[in-house]
BAGU-741956 format. One record per residue (C-alpha): x, y, z negated; residue number from 0. Coordinates in Angstrom, 1 decimal. Each point is the difference from the previous one (the first is absolute). Layout:
REC     px     py     pz   k
REC      X      Y      Z NUM
...
REM end
This chain:
REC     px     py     pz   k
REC  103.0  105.7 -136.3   0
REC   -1.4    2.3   -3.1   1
REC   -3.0    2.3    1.7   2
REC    0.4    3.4   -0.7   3
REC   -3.3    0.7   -1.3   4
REC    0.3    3.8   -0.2   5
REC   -1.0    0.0    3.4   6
REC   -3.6   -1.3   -1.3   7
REC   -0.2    2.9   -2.2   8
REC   -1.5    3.9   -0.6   9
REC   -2.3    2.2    2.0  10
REC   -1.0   -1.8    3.1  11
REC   -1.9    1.0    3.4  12
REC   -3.0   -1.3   -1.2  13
REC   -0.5    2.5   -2.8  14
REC    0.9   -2.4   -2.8  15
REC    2.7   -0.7   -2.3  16
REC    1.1   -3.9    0.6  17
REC    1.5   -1.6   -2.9  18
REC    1.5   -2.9   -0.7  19
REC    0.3   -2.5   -3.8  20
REC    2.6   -2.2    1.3  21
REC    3.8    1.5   -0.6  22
REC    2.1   -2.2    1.9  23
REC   -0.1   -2.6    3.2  24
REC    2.8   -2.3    1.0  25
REC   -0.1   -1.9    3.4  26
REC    2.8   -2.4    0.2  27
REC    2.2   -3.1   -0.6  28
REC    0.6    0.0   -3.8  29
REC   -2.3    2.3   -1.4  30
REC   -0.7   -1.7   -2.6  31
REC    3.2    0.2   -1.5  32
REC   -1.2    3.8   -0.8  33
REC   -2.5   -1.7   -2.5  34
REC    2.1    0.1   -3.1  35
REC    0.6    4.0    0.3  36
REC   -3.4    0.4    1.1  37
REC   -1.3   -1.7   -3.3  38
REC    2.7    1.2   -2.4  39
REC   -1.9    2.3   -1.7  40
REC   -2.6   -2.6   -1.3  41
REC    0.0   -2.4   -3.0  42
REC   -2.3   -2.9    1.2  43
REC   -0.4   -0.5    3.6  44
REC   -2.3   -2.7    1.5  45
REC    0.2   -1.9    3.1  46
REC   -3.9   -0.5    1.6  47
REC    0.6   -2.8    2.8  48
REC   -1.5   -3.0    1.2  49
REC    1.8   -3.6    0.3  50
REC    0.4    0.7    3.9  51
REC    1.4    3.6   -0.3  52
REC    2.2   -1.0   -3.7  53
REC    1.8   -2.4    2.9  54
REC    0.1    2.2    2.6  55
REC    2.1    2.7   -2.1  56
REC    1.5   -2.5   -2.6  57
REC    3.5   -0.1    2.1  58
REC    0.4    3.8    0.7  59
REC   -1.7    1.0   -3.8  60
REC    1.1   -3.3   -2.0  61
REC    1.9    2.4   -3.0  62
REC   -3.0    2.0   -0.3  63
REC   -2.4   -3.0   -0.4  64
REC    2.0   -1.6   -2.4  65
REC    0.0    3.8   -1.9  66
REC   -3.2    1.7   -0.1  67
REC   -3.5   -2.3   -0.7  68
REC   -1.8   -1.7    2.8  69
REC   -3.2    0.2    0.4  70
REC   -0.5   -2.8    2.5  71
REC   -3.9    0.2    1.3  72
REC   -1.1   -4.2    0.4  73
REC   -1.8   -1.3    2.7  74
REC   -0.1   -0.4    3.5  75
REC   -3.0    2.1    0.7  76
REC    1.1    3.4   -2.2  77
REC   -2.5    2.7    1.3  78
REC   -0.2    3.6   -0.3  79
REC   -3.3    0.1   -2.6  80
REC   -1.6    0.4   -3.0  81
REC    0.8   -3.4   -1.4  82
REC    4.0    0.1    1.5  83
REC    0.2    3.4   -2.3  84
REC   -1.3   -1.2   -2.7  85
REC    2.5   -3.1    0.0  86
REC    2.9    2.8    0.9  87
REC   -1.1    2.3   -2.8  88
REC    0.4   -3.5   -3.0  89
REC    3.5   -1.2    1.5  90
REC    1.9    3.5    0.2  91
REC    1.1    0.9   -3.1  92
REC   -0.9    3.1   -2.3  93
REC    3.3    1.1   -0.4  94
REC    0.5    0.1    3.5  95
REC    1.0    3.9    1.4  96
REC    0.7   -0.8    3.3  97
REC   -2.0   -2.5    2.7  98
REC    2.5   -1.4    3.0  99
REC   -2.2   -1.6    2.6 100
REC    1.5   -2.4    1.6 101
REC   -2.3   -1.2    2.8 102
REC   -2.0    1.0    2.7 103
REC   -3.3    1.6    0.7 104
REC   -2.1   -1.4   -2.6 105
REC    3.2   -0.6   -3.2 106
REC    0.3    4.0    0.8 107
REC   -3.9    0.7   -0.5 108
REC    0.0   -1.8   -3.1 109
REC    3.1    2.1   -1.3 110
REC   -1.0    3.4    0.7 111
REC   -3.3   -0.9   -1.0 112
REC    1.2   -1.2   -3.5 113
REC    2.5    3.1    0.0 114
REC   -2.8    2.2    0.4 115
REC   -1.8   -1.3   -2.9 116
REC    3.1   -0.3   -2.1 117
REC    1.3    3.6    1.0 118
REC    3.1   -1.4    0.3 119
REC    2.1    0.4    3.7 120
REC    0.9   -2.9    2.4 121
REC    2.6   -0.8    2.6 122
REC   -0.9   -2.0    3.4 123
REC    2.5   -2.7    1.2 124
REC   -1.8   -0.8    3.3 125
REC    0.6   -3.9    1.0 126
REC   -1.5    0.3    3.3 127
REC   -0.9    3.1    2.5 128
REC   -3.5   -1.6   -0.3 129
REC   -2.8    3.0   -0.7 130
REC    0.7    4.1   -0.5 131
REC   -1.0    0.3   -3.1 132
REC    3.4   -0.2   -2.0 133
REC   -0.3    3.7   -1.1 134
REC   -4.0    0.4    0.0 135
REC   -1.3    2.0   -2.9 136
REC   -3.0   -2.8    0.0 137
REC   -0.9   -3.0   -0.5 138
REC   -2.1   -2.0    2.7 139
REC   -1.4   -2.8   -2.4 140
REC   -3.2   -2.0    0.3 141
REC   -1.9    0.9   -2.7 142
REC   -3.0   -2.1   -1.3 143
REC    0.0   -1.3    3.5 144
REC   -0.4    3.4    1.5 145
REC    3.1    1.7    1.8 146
REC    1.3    2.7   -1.9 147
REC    2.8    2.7    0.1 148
REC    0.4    0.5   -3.9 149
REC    3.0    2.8   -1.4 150
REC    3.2   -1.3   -0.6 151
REC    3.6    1.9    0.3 152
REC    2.9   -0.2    3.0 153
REC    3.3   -1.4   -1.1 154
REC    2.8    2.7   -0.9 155
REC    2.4   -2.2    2.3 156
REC    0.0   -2.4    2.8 157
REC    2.8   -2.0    0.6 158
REC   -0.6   -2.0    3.0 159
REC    2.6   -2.3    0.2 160
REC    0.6   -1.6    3.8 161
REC    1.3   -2.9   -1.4 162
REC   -3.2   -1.2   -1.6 163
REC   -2.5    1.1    2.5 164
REC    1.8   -0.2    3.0 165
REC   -0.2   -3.5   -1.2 166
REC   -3.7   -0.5   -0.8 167
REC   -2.0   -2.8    2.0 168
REC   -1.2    1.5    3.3 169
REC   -3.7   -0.1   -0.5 170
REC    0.6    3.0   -2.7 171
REC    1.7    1.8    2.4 172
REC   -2.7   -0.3    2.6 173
REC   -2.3    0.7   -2.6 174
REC    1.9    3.6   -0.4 175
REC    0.1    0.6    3.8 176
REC   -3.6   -0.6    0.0 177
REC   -0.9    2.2   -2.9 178
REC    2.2    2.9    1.6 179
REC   -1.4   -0.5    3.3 180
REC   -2.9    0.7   -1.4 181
REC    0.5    3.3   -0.4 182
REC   -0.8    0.9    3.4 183
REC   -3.9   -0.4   -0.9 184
REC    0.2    1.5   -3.8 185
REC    2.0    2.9    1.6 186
REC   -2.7    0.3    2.9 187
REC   -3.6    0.0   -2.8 188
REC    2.2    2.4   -1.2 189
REC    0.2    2.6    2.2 190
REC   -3.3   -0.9    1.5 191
REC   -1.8    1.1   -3.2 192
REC    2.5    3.1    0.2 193
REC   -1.2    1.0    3.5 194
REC   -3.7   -0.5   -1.1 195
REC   -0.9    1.0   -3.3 196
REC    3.8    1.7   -0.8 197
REC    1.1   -2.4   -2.6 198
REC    3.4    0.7   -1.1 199
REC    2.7   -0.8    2.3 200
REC    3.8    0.4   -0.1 201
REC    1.6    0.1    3.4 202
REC    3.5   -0.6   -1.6 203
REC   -0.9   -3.1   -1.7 204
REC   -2.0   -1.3    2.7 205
REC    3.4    0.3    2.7 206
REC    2.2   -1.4   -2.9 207
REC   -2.1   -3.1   -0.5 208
REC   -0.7   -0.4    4.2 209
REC    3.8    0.6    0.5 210
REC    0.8   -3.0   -2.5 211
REC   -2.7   -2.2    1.5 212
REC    1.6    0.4    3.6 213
REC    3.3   -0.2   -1.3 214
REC   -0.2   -3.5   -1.2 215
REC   -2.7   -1.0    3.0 216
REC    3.1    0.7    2.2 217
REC    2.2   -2.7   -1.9 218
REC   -2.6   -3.0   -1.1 219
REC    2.1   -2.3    2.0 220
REC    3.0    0.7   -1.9 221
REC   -1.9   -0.2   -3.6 222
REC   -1.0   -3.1    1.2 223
REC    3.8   -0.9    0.3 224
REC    0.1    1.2   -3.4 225
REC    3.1    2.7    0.8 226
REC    0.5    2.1   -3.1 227
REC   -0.5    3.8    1.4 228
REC   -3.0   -1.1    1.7 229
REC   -1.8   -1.6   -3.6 230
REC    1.5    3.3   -1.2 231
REC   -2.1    1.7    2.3 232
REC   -3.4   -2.1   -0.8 233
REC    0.9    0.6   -4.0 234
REC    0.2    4.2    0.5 235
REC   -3.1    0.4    2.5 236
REC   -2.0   -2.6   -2.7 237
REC    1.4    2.2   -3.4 238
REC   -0.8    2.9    2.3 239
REC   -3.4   -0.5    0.3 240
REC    0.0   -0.3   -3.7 241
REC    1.7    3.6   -0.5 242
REC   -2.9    1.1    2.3 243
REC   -2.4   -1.3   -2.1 244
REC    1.1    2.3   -3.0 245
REC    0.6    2.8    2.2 246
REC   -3.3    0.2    0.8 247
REC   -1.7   -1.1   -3.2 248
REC   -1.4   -3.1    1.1 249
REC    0.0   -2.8    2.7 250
REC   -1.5    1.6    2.6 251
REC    2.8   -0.3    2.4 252
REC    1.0   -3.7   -0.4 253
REC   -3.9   -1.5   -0.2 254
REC   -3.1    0.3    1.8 255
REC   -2.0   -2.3    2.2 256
REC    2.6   -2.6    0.6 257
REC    0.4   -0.1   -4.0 258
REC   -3.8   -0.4   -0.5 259
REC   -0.1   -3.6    2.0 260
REC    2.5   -1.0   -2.2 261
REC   -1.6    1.2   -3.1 262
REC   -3.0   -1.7    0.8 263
REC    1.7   -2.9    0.6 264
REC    1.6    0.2   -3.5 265
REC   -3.1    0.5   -1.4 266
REC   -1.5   -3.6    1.3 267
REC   -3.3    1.7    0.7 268
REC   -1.0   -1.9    3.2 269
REC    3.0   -2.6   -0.1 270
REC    1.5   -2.3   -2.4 271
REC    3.2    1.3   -1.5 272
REC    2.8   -0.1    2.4 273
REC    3.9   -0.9   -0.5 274
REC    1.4    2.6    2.0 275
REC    2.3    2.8   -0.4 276
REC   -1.1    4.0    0.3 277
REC    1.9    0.7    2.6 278
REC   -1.3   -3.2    1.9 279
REC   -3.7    1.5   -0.6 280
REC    0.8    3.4    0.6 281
REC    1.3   -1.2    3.7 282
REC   -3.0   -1.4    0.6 283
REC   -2.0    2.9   -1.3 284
REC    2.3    2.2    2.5 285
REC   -0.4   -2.3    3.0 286
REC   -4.0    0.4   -0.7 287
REC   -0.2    3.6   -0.5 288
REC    2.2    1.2    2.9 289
REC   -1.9   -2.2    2.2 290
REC   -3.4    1.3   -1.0 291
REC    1.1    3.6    0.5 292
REC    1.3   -0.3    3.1 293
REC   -3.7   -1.4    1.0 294
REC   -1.2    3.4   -2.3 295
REC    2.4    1.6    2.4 296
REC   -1.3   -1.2    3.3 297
REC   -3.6    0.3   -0.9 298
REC    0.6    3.8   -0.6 299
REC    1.9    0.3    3.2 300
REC   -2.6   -1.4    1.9 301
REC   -2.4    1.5   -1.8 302
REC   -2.3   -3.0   -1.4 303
REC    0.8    1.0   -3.6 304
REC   -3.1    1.3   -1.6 305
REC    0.0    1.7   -3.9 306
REC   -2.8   -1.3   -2.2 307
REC   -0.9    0.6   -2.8 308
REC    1.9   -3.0   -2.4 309
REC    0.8    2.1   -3.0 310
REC   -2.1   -2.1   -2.5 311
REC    1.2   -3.3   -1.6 312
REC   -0.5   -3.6    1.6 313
REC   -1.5   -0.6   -3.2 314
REC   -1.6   -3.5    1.0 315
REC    3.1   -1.3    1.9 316
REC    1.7    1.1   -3.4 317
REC   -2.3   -1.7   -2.3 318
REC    0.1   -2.9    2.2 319
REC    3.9   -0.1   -0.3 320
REC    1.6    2.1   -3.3 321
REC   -3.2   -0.8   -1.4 322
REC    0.6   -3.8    0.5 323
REC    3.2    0.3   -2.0 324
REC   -1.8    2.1   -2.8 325
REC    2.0    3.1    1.5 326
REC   -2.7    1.8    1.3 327
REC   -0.2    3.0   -2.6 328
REC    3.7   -0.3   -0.4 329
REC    0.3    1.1    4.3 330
REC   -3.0    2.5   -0.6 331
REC    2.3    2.1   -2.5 332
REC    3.5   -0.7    1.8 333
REC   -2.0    2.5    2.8 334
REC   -1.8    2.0   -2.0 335
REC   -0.5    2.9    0.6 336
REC   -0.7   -1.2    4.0 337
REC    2.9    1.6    2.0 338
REC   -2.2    0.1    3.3 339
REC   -3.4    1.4   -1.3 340
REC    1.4    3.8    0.8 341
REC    1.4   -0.8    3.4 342
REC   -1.5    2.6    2.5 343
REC   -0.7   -2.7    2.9 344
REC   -0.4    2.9    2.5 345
REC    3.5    1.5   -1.0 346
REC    1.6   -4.1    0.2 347
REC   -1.9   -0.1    3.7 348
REC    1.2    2.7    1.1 349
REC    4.0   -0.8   -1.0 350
REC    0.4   -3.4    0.9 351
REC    2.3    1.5    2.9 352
REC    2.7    0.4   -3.4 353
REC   -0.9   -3.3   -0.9 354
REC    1.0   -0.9    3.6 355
REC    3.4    1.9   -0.8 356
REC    0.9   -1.6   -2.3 357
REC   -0.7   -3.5    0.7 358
REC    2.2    0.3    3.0 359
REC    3.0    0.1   -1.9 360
REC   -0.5   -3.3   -1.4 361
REC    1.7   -2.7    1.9 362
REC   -1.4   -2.4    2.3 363
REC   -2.1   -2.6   -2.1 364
REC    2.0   -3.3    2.0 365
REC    2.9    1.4    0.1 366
REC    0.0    0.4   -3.5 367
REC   -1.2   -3.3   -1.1 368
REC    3.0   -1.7    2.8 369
REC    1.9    1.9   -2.2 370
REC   -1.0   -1.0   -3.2 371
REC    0.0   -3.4    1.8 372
REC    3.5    0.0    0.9 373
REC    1.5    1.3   -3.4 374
REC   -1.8   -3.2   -1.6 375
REC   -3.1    1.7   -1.5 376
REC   -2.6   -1.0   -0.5 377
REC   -3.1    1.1    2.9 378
REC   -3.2   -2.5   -1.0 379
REC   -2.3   -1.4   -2.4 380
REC    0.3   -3.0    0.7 381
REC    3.9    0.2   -1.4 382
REC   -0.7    1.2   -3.6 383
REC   -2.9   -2.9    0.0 384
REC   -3.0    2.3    0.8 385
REC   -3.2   -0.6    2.6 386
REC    0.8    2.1    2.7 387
REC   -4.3    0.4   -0.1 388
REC    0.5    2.2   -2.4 389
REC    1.7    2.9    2.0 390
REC   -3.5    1.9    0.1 391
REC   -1.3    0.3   -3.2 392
REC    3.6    0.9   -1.1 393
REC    0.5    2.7    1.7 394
REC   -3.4    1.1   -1.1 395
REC    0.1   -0.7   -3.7 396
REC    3.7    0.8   -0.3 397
REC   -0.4    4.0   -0.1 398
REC   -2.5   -0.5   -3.1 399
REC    3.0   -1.0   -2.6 400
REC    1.7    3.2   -0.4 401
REC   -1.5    3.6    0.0 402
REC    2.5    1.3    3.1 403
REC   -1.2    1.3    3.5 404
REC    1.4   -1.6    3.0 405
REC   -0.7    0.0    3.6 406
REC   -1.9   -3.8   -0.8 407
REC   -2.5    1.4   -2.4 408
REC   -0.7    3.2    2.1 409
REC   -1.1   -2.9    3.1 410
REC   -2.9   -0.4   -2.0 411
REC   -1.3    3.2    1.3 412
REC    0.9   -1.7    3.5 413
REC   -1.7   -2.0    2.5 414
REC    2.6   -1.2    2.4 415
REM end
């Protein structure tokens, strides 16, 4: 399947132009054999991979290995961060014109970040449908021990070969499910902060990015089974939510409050570092969030929510917790300027009906986690090694690590 990605592009609805970096997207069983025409044009390609993802793709990619230079990242604990880039930035080579990441979510952060500051292009060969951020224009890094989204570029192709991650070990393709199911609570902060303070919304991307999501929720059982069409499907709806992402300029439709419990996670602020995959902490993060806004939900129906006035920083429990990790000053300026100090509380009060609105379009908070359950993600702490204690204070640290209104740090102008 190549997407037609005209149909991304030009004037749109919303009143902006949509553009897109990436050039070309293949979906199918021996895409990679489009790599050689792909990187004709260039005299010294490299290979960024890791020893996991160099096996994965070795059988289907074995002439182009033994061709171009590798750039084989060691270790079995490769992160996304400043120390990972640096080691990325001394093994791939000067000469090097073109970047070919080989890899998932964290090999393909370390390549467009390194492309970026190399001003040189890339080209993603996904090993595993495993996060939706093949064809981000960003790089989600933790940086200095704070989570950062730093400038990087897209890839000018990706070729998505079904053979390689069609074939990938299951737990990366729950991890993908998880962090596209996900979605349903970055898409709702969204339009949330649309409906109250007319934040810029596009209806078109919004439907495109819902559609995908409940296109592959109707056929877990069958990516489960690993059938081809069906990883297919998981693959376009993840790169999708990428495309949306430089549609709209940043990555406002793929991340909000379900991100931030993962970010903090990342972040070991009130935790020890944990082994886990995004997507695994993302589908936690989403199993918390949608069941605390249903209970936002039911205590505006009934009418026990009350607005007050929680615009200022929680600078103690901040000091007592960033602070304790010397990251205090580091949170103060990620939200700086305070994104809440403006909010008219009488104009919030008097639309939470919208908020009500919207939050009935989310789905049912058991049914999704059953769902999640019964595709083989993960639902709980206690899986990815974490004390289930700390549910609280995550949810009420977690909207401090990135300057981005969701329907979670609004609740602090709640009593519920």
């Amino acid at each position: 399947m190549k997407i037609d990605l005209s149909r991304f592009l030009g004037m749109c609805s919303c009143g902006k132009e949509h553009a897109i970096t990436v050039d070309e997207i293949i979906i199918e069983s021996g895409a990679v054999k489009e790599l050689s025409q792909v990187a004709a044009d260039y005299q010294h390609p490299v290979i960024v991979c890791d020893k996991n993802t160099k096996a994965a793709a070795y059988p289907y990619m074995k002439d182009y290995f033994e061709t171009y230079e590798v750039a084989e990242m060691r270790g079995d604990n490769i992160h996304a961060d400043n120390c990972f880039t640096a080691i990325a930035d001394e093994m791939i080579s000067r000469e090097a014109d073109l970047l070919i990441a080989v890899g998932a979510g964290t090999i393909h952060d370390l390549t467009r970040y390194t492309a970026y500051q190399r001003k040189i292009p890339f080209i993603s060969v996904p090993t595993a449908a495993s996060v939706d951020g093949f064809v981000s224009v960003v790089a989600a890094m933790t940086w200095h021990g704070m989570k950062k989204t730093l400038p990087a570029v897209a890839p000018i192709c990706v070729l998505a070969d079904t053979d390689i991650f069609g074939k990938a070990p299951y737990r990366l393709t729950a991890s993908g499910i998880s962090d596209l199911m996900g979605k349903y609570t970055a898409l709702l902060d969204w339009r949330v902060c649309h409906v109250l303070f007319d934040e810029y919304f596009c209806k078109t991307i919004y439907d495109l990015e819902m559609e995908a999501v409940q296109e592959v929720e109707k056929v877990l059982n069958n990516i489960k089974k690993g059938e081809p069409e069906c990883m297919e499907k998981l693959m376009y709806a993840l790169i999708l939510s990428g495309l949306a992402m430089q549609m709209t300029g940043n990555s406002r439709p793929a991340s909000g409050a379900e991100h931030h419990v993962s970010h903090l996670w990342e972040m070991a602020i009130i935790n020890e570092p944990v082994d886990a995959l995004h997507g695994e902490k993302v589908s936690i993060g989403l199993v918390f969030v949608t069941e605390y806004y249903e209970k936002i939900r039911r205590a505006i129906k009934n009418n026990t929510c009350r607005i007050v006035d929680g615009r200022a920083y929680e600078t103690e429990l901040l000091q007592q917790t960033f602070g304790a990790k010397d990251k205090y000053e580091e949170v103060l300026q990620e939200n700086n300027p305070n994104l809440m100090e403006d909010i008219n509380l009488a104009d919030l009060e008097a639309k939470l009906p919208l908020i009500v609105k919207e939050l009935e379009k989310l789905p049912d908070a058991g049914e999704l986690k059953k769902k999640l359950a019964d595709a083989g993600c993960v639902t709980t702490m206690e899986e990815i090694g974490l004390d289930a204690a700390l549910k609280d204070l995550t949810l009420r640290l977690c909207p401090y690590v990135r300057r981005r209104l969701t329907l979670l740090r609004l609740s602090k102008l709640m009593t519920l």
